[in-house]
C-alpha positions, -999 to +999 in steps of 0.1 A: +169-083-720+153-106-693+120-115-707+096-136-688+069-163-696+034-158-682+019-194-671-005-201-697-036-213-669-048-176-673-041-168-637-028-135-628-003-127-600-005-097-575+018-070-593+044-054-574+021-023-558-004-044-538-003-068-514-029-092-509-046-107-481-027-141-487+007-122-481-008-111-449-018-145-437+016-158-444+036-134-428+012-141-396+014-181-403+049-175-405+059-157-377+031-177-350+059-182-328+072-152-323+041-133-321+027-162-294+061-150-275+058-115-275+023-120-264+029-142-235+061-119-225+032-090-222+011-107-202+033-121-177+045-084-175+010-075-168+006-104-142+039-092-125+027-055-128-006-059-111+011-086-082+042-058-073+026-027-077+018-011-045-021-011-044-035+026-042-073+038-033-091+072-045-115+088-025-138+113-039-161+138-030-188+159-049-195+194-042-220+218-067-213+254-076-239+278-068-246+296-098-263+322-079-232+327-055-206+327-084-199+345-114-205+315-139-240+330-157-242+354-178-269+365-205-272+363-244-274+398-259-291+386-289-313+358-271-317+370-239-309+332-226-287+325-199-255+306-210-233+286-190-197+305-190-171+270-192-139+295-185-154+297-154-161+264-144-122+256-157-113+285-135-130+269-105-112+230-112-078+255-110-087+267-079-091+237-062-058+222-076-040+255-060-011+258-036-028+280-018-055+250-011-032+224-011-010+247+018-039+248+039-046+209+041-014+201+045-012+222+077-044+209+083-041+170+080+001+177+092+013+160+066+046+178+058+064+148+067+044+118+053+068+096+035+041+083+011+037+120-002+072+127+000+088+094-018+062+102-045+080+132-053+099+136-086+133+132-092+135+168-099+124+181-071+142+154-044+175+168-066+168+202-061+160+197-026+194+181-020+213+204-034+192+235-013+201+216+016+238+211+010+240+246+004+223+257+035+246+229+054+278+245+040+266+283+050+253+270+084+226+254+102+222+281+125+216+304+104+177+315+106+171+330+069+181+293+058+165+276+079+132+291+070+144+287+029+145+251+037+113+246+057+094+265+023+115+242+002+100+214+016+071+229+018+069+231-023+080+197-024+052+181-004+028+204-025+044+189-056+036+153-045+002+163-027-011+177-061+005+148-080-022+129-058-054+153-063-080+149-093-100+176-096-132+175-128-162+187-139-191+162-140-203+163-173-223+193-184-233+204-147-224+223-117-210+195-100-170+194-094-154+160-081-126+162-061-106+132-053-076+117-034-050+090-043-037+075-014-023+036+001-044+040+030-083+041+020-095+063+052-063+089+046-079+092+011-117+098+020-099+121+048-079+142+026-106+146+000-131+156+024-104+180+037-103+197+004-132+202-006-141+222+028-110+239+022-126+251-010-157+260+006-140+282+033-114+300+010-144+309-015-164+325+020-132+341+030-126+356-003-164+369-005-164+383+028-128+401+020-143+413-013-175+428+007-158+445+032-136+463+007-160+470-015-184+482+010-160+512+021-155+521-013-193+521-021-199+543+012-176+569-005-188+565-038-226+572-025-214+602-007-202+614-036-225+609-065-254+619-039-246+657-035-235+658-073-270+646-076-288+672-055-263+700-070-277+687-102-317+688-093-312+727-075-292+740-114-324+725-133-352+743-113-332+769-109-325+774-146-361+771-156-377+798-128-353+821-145-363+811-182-399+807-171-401+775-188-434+760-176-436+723-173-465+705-174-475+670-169-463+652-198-430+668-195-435+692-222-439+731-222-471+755-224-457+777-256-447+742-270-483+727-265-499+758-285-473+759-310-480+726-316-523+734-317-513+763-342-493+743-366-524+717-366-552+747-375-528+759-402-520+723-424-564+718-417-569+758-430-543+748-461-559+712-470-593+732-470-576+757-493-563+731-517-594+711-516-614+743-529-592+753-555-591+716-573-629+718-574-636+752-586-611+748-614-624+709-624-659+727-629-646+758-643-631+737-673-660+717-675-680+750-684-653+762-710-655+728-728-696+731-726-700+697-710-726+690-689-708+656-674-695+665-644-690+640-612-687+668-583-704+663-550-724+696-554-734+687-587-742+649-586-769+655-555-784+692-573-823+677-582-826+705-607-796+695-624-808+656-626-840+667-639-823+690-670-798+656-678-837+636-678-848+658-698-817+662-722-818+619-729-854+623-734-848+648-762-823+631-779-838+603-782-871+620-792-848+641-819-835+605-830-869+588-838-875+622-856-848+619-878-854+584-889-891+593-902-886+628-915-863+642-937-833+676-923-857+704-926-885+692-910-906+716-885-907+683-861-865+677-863-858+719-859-885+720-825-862+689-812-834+704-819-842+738-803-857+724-774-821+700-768-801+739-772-825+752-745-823+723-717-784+725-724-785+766-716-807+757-686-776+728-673-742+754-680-767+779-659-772+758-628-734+747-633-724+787-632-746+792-600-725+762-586-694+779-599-703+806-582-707+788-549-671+768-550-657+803-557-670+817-521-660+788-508-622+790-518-624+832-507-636+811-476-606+787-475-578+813-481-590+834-455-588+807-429-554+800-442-542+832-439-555+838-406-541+804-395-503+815-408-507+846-390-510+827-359-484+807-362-457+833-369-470+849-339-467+818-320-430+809-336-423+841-330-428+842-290-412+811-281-381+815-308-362+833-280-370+805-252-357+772-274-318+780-266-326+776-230-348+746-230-319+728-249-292+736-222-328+727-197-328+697-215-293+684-204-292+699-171-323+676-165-300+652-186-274+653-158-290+654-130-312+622-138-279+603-149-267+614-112-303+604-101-299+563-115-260+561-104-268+573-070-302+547-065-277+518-081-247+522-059-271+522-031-284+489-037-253+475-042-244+487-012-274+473+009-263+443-007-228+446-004-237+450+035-255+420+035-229+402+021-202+406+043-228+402+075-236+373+065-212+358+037-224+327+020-203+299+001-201+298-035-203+259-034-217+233-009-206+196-008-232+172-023-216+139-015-188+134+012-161+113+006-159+074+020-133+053+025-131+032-010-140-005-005-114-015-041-083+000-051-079+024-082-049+009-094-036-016-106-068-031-118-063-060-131-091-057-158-072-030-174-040-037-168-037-075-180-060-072-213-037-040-218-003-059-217-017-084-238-028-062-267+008-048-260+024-076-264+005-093-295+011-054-310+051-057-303+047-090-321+027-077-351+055-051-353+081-074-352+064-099-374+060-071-404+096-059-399+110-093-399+093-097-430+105-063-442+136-062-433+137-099-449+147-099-484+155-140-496+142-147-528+125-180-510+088-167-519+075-173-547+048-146-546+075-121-535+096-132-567+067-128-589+052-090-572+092-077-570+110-090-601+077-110-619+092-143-623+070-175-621+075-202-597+077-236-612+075-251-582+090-262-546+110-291-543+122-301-511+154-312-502+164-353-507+159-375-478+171-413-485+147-440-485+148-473-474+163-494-500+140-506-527+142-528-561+162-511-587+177-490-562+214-485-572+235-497-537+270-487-527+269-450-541+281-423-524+253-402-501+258-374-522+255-386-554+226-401-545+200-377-554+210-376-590+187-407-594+160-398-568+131-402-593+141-434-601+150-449-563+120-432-549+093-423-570+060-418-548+088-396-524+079-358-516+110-349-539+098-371-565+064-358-564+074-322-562+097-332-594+066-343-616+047-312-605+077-290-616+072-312-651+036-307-649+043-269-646+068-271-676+043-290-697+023-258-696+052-239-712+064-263-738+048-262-770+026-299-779+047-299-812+082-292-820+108-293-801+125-272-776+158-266-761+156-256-718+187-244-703+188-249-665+209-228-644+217-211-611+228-182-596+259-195-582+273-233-576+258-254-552+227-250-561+210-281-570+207-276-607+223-310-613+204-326-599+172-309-613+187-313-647+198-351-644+162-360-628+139-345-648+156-360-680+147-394-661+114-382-656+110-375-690+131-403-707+108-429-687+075-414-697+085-426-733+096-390-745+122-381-763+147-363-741+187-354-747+208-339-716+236-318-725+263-314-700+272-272-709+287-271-676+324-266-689+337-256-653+329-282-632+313-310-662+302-336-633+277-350-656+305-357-675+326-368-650+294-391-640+292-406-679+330-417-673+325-433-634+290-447-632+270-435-660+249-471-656+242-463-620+226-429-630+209-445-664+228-417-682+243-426-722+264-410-741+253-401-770+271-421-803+291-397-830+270-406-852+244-385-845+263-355-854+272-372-887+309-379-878+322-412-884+357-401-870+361-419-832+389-409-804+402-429-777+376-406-756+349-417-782+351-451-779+356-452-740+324-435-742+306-459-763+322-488-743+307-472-714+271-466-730+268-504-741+280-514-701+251-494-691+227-508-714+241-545-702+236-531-666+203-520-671+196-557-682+212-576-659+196-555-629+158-566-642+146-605-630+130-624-657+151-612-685+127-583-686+137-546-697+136-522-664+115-493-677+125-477-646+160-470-654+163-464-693+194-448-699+191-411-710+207-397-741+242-374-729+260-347-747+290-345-729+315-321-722+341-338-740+318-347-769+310-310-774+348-300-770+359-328-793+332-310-822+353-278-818+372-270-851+404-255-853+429-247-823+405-219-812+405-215-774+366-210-770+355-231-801+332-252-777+306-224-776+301-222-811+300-260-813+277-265-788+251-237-809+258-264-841+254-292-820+221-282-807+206-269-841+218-304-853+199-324-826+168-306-821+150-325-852+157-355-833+144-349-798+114-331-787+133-321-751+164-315-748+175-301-715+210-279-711+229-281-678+250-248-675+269-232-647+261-203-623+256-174-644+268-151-619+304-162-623+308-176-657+300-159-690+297-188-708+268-197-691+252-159-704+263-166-739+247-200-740+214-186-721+211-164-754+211-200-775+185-218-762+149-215-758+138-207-724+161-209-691+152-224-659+165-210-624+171-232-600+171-213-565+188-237-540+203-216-509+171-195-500+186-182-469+219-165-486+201-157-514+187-119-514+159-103-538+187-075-543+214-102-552+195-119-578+184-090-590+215-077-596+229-110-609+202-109-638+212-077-646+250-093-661+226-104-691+226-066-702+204-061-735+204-099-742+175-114-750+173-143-726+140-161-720+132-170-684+106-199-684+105-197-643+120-202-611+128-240-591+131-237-558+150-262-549+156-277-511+126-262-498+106-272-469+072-268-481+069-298-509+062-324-481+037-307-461+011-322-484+019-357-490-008-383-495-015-416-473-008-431-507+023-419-514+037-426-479+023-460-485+036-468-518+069-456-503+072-476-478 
């Protein structure tokens, strides 16, 4: 299980769903050139577009619709407003585009045989033209049925590339159609368009005048017609109603109907009379039966003889009342009150009887009226009952013979204008503007045509830029490592230029040895400086106390892990802390092979036995000692002054054979579990100790001894062969492990020495 180590500076990386507007500008940054390219490529296409296109004018001319001449209005039920019908307007742009149209100016103009028409044509139709003419070749030129196929075959095909050169719109919202004309010479094109639109004008008189004429001989029959239907219609309704004597009077209404209608009024007037009667003789009759005197009626309320007995009646009761409150019941006083109060209430039901009385003559009254007024209108029902059958069928003789009446007077004036029409037949659209010869061409413009190729260009550029970037998939990005598989870059380091020889600088080694001791030859260099950030990076990861055991590897060989390993021990070793290299390269073991050749040119030591608590020496052990004192001498001799060089102290080695010779027992594969004792026996003793293994992708015991250490470092060498997909893949070997990966090196890269200080360069040189 691949687990990896978040820096511990608190920033936090893009994940692997977003891209952010860094990535953008580096794509762009990156791939300047070939969107400067692409862009240039456009524009000189533009530039050699607008110099070797034929140059071509348009002519246009303006001509207006009469909306009075033309079927383009028509009214809003609803609104009543007049709308503007668009289908028509369309309908009229069609018309102008026609072949019919087009025909007649090319007879016009004669320009059946103008070669910059009939080059324009399309492929399609030159082919089809060909092969009509071959065939009319092989069945004979003499022939007069071909002859005249051919002349309308290239009749369609100089209408195809006329119309190809005709614009035809509506200006905006208005009546106003522009017609214009494409065409190399500028007075052919203000010809042509001129030529149209009168052609327009005349085939819209020619098809009004045809339309009058035969609508004017079918509205001459038509009014022959509906006029005697008309007249027969009139003679049935008078003749109908002398025999029905059905008298009509002004209003259009009958004699029996006007009195049936006067009856009908004197009989609902005799009932309400009737009702109103009733309703008062019987409020005044219960008024008497309850022998109340309060009664609101008309008759009553304005009867002075009545008012006076009610005067009378309050004054008694209240005389009665003061009576009662000074005598006792009994009293002669109280029994004359009390008689006199009985008689004024006799005297009130009397005059209310004699009112009775009255309202009951009154309804007698009424109901005779009513009666009467029934009678009458059963007579009057009565005599016209037999007459309302015929003043229905009346009523829709009159019906027809109006509808007649309004059909004849409307075809009339349509004819009278119909007449007037094809006398004198008017246009249904006039030219506003006439075309002129154009004083620029319409195309190519240059403004259009030159900003277009360029956009076109930087666009293909874009395009290419993103899918270059798409379609590449190195791992030599360090955001693109950390958003697709979220490992964190250590750092660049760029690849190893040699320097100029300074003091200390080990002479006669081989060129490519020679970066193995790069931070001591060259310490203000780019790689050097890109080294100590890497360090700077790891100092982050490694805890301040304890020790720790880094295991720096690769995905396969030739990747500069070596070197990485072998110069950041330096690094370490000469800032005074303590530091052991292990060579756990047991393929190709060239730090070993170093510690035998020239371990005091690369300040490397091998370690002494004792360490491991083993007194027992080899002929390989003491070689190695006798080559860690020669290094120690060499590191002497090479300072002036008898002085230490604290440049070049030698770093502590664990070789290959060192680990090898640990192995117990004949067991093929011992050094694995020797190394795993060896480093739990040294890590007490050193605070760093940093493990040089092989490519994991083709040796296992690189995986085994990933699983032993602390945290492993991948050291990315060969960006251009290495994919996203490939090392993806390649960490995927580790299976369930549980492998800690600190970060990514990427090693050889060319962006450590784009940001090199006038001091370093100086202290360089």
């Amino acid at each position: 299980m691949i687990e990896t180590v978040p820096p511990r500076d608190g920033r936090e990386y893009p994940g692997s769903d977003s891209v952010s507007l860094r990535d953008l500008f580096n794509v762009l940054k990156k791939n300047i050139p070939i969107i400067a390219v692409c862009t240039v490529l456009g524009l000189t296409l533009g530039i050699l577009y607008s110099v070797k296109t034929p140059s071509t004018y348009q002519a246009t001319a303006r001509l207006v619709i009469d909306p009075e001449q033309s079927r383009i209005l028509s009214q809003d039920a609803t609104t009543g407003t007049v709308i503007i019908e668009a289908a028509e307007i369309a309908s009229q742009v069609e018309i102008v585009k026609s072949e019919a149209i087009a025909e007649s100016v090319i007879r016009e103009l004669g320009l059946m045989n103008d070669p910059e028409i009939v080059s324009s044509t399309s492929w399609q139709s030159a082919l089809k033209g060909y092969a009509v003419s071959a065939i009319n070749s092989l069945a004979g030129s003499g022939d007069t049925e071909h002859a005249a196929q051919g002349t309308e075959e290239q009749m369609r095909r100089t209408m195809d590339g006329f119309l190809d050169r005709v614009s035809v719109r509506r200006v905006g919202q208005s009546y106003v159609l522009e017609i214009g004309y494409r065409s190399g010479d500028p007075e052919k094109a203000a010809r042509t368009a001129n030529a149209l639109a009168e052609a327009y004008i005349r085939n819209g008189m020619n098809d009004r005048a045809e339309a009058a004429k035969q609508g004017a001989l079918w509205l001459e029959g038509r009014l022959v017609d509906i006029g005697g239907k008309a007249r027969e219609a009139a003679l049935a309704a008078e003749e109908y109603r002398n025999q029905h004597d059905i008298t009509a009077m002004a209003n259009e209404t009958s004699l029996d109907q006007q009195q049936l209608s006067e009856v009908s009024s004197q009989m609902l007037a005799a009932r309400a009379e009737t009702a109103d009667a009733s309703a008062k003789l019987t409020t005044l009759s219960r008024l008497i039966a309850s022998n109340s005197t309060d009664a609101n009626l008309p008759e009553i309320a304005n009867n002075p003889q009545i008012l006076k007995l009610r005067d009378e009646m309050r004054l008694a009761e209240i005389r009665l009342e003061g009576l009662k409150e000074r005598y006792s019941a009994g009293n002669p006083a109280i029994t004359t009150a009390t008689a006199d109060i009985a008689r004024i209430q006799a005297n009130i039901v009397n005059e209310l009887r004699q009112v009775e009385a009255l309202y009951r003559s009154n309804l007698e009254i009424a109901q005779g009226r009513e009666k009467l007024a029934e009678q009458q209108f059963e007579n009057a029902t009565s005599q016209g009952a037999d007459k309302n059958i015929a003043r229905v069928e009346l009523a829709e003789i009159e019906s027809r013979a109006n509808t007649y009446r309004r059909l004849y007077e409307s075809l009339l004036q349509q004819f009278v204008s119909t007449f007037q029409t094809q006398s004198f037949p008017l246009g249904k659209a006039r030219i506003v503007t006439a075309a002129t010869e154009p004083l620029s061409r319409n195309w190519p413009k240059p403004s259009v045509v030159l900003p277009f190729s360029l956009v076109l260009g930087m666009s293909f550029g874009l395009f290419a830029a993103v899918a270059r970037n798409s379609l590449d998939r190195r791992a030599g990005s360090s955001e693109r490592l950390q958003r697709e598989l979220g490992i964190t870059s250590l750092g660049h380091v760029p690849v190893y230029r040699a320097q100029p020889t300074a003091n200390g600088q080990a002479e006669g080694l081989p060129a490519t040895v020679m970066p193995l001791r790069a931070i001591l030859d060259t310490p203000y260099s780019p790689f050097s400086e890109a080294l100590r950030s890497v360090k700077n990076s790891l100092d982050a990861i490694i805890p301040a106390h304890g020790s720790v055991v880094i295991g720096i590897t690769s995905v396969g060989s030739g990747e500069g892990k070596t070197t990485i390993a072998t110069n950041l021990a330096q690094l370490y070793q000469n800032e005074q802390q303590s530091v052991l290299l292990v060579d756990a390269d047991f393929v190709a073991a060239r730090l070993t092979r170093l510690a035998f050749n020239a371990a005091p040119d690369f300040a490397l030591k091998p370690i002494h036995p004792a360490t491991f608590g083993d007194t027992s020496t080899t002929g390989t052990t003491t070689r190695l000692l006798r080559t860690s004192r020669s290094t120690e001498r060499s590191c002497i001799d090479h300072e002036p002054d008898g002085m230490p060089d604290h440049s070049a102290v030698p770093v502590p080695l664990l070789t290959v054979e060192q680990t090898r010779h640990l192995a117990t027992g004949p067991y093929r594969y011992g050094h694995l579990s020797a190394l795993k004792e060896a480093l739990a026996k040294l890590r007490p003793k050193y605070k760093l100790i940093i493990v040089d293994m092989s490519g994991f992708e083709e040796s296992a015991d690189t995986r085994t001894i990933c699983s032993q250490v602390d945290g492993i470092i991948l050291v990315i060498g060969n960006n251009k062969k290495l994919t996203i997909e490939r090392l993806s893949e390649a960490l995927k070997v580790f299976g369930r492990s549980r492998v800690s990966l600190l970060g990514v090196i990427s090693n050889r890269s060319d962006t450590g020495s784009r940001h090199r200080s006038p001091l370093s360069r100086g202290l360089t040189a």
